[in-house]
TITOR-669736 format. One record per residue: x, y, z of N, C-alpha, C in turn. Coordinates in steps of 0.05 Angstrom, whole numbers, plus 5000, padded with zeros to 4 digits. Layout:
N
XYZXYZXYZ ...
END
This chain:
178
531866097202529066117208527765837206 528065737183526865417178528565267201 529965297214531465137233529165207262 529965407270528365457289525365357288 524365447267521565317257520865037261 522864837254523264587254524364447285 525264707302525764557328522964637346 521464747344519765037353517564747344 516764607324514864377315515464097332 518063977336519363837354518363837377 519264077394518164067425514964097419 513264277405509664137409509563827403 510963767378509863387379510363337410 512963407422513963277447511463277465 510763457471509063647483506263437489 505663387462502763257449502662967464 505162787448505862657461505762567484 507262757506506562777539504662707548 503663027537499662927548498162737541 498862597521497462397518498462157531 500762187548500561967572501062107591 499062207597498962397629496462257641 495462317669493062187675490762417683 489462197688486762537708485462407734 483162547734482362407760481462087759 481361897779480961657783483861477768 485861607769488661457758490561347778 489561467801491961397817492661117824 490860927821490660627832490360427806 493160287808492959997781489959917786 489559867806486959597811484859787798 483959997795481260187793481560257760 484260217749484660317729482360157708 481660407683480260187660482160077645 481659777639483659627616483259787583 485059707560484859847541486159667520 484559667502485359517478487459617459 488959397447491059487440491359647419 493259957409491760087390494559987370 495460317357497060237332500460187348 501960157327504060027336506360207340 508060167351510460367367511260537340 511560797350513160947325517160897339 518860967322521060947335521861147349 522961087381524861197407525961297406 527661457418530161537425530361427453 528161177463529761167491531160877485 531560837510533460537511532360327496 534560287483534159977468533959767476 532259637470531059347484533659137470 535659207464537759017466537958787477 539158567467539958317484540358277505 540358127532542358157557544157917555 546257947561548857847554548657557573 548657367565547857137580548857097606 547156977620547857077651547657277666 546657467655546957797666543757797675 543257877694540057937716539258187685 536158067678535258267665534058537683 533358387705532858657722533858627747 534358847767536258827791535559097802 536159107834535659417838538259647839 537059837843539359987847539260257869 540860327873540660597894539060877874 537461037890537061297869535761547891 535061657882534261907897531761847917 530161567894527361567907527461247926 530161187925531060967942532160747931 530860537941532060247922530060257900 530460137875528260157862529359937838 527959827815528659677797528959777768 531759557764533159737728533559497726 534159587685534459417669537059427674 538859097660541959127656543059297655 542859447638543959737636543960017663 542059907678541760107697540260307691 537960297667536660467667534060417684 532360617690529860527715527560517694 526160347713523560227699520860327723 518260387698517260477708514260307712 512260367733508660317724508460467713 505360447705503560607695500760657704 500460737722497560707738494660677724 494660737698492960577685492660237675 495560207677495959927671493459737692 491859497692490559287707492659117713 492158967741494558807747492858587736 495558437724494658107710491858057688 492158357678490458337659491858247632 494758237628495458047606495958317579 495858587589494958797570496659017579 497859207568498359407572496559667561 496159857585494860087577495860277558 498260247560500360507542500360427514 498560557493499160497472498660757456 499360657434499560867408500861087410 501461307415502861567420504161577458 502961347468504261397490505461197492 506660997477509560817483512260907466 510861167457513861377438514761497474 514061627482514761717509515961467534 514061227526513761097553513960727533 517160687517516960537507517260347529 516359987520515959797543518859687546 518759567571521059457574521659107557 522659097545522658777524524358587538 523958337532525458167536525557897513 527857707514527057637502526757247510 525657267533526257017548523657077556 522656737569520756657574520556717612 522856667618523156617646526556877660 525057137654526957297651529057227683 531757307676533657347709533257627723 533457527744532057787762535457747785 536258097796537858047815536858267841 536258147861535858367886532558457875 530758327863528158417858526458177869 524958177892523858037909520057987894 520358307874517458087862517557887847 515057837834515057597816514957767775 517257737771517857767747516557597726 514957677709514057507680513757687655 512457587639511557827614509457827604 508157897579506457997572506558007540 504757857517505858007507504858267487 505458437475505758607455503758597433 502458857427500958747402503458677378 504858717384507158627359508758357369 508158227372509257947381510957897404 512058187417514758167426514158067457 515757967475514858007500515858287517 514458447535514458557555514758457583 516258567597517158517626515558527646 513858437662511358517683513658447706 512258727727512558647757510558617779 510158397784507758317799504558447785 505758267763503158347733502958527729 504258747729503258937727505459127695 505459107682507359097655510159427666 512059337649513859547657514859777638 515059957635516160207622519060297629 519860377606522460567601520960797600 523261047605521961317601523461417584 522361517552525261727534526661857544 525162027568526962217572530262187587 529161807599531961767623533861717603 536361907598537861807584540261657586 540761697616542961497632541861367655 544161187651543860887679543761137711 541661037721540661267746538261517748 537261527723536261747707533261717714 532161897732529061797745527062007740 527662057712526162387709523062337702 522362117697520261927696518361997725 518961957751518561927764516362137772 513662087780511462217780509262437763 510962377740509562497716507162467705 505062637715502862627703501162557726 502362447754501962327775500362027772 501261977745500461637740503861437731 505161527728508261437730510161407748 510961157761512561167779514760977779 516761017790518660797804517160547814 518160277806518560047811520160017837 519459887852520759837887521559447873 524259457889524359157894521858917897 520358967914518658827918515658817900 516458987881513859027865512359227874 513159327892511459677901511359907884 510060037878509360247865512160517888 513260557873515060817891513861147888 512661147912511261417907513261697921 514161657940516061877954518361857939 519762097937522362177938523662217967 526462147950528662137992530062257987 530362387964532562587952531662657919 533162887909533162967885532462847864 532262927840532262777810535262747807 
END
């Protein structure tokens, strides 16, 4: 019973979580979005680790997926916007309970490697010192839930989350499945 109890508490945090990076009306557009100051600091993930990239290796590159070409980390996991995010505002919108869901993508270079990604790659940084990955200023996200290289379950959630395009486009259609 305490087991069940304790998984049954799990999925509401999950839950809580969510909605608190979900959007509403006036979300659909980076440029319209309001900027947001930075709140408290990351609780720990279960998504992808902001690990090293092995020297020489493209920190980001594209890859094939359901919703087309789109852009991943080394690892091949997909990276996301956030349609609240401001482009080149120097800030990310996702904070406090919504970078447990929607942790940022890290790096640890100034002048990250990019392979087959035609925007302009830079970063950002962190209320915690670290740097973040921007694509065409606009800051980048991992999703907890992708748990493998290909994994796009991210993809229109909340209808303010989406796929990264090569070029720095926002990926709004699907061309196939999750």
């Amino acid at each position: 019973m305490k087991k069940q109890l304790g998984i049954s508490l799990s999925v509401v945090a999950l839950a809580a979580v969510l909605a608190g990076c979900g959007g509403g009306a006036g979300t659909s557009s980076p440029t319209t979005a309001e900027g947001s100051t930075a709140a408290s600091a990351p609780a720990e993930s279960s998504a992808p680790a902001s690990s090293p990239v092995p020297a020489g290796a493209a920190e980001l590159k594209t890859a094939s997926s359901g919703a087309g070409q789109i852009v991943v980390d080394a690892k091949g996991m997909s990276v996301y916007f956030f349609t609240k995010d401001v482009k080149d505002s120097g800030t990310s919108a996702c904070t406090g309970s919504c970078i447990v869901a929607w942790p940022p993508v890290l790096t640890d270079s100034a002048s990250p490697a990019v392979e087959g990604v035609t925007a302009t790659v830079g970063t950002i940084p962190t209320p915690e010192g670290k740097k973040q990955l921007t694509v065409n200023g606009l800051p980048v996200y991992y999703y907890a839930k992708d748990k493998s290289a290909g994994d796009i379950t991210g993809q229109g959630v909340g209808n303010v989350w989406y796929l990264v395009g090569p070029a720095g486009d926002m990926v709004k259609a699907m061309t196939g499945g999750y």
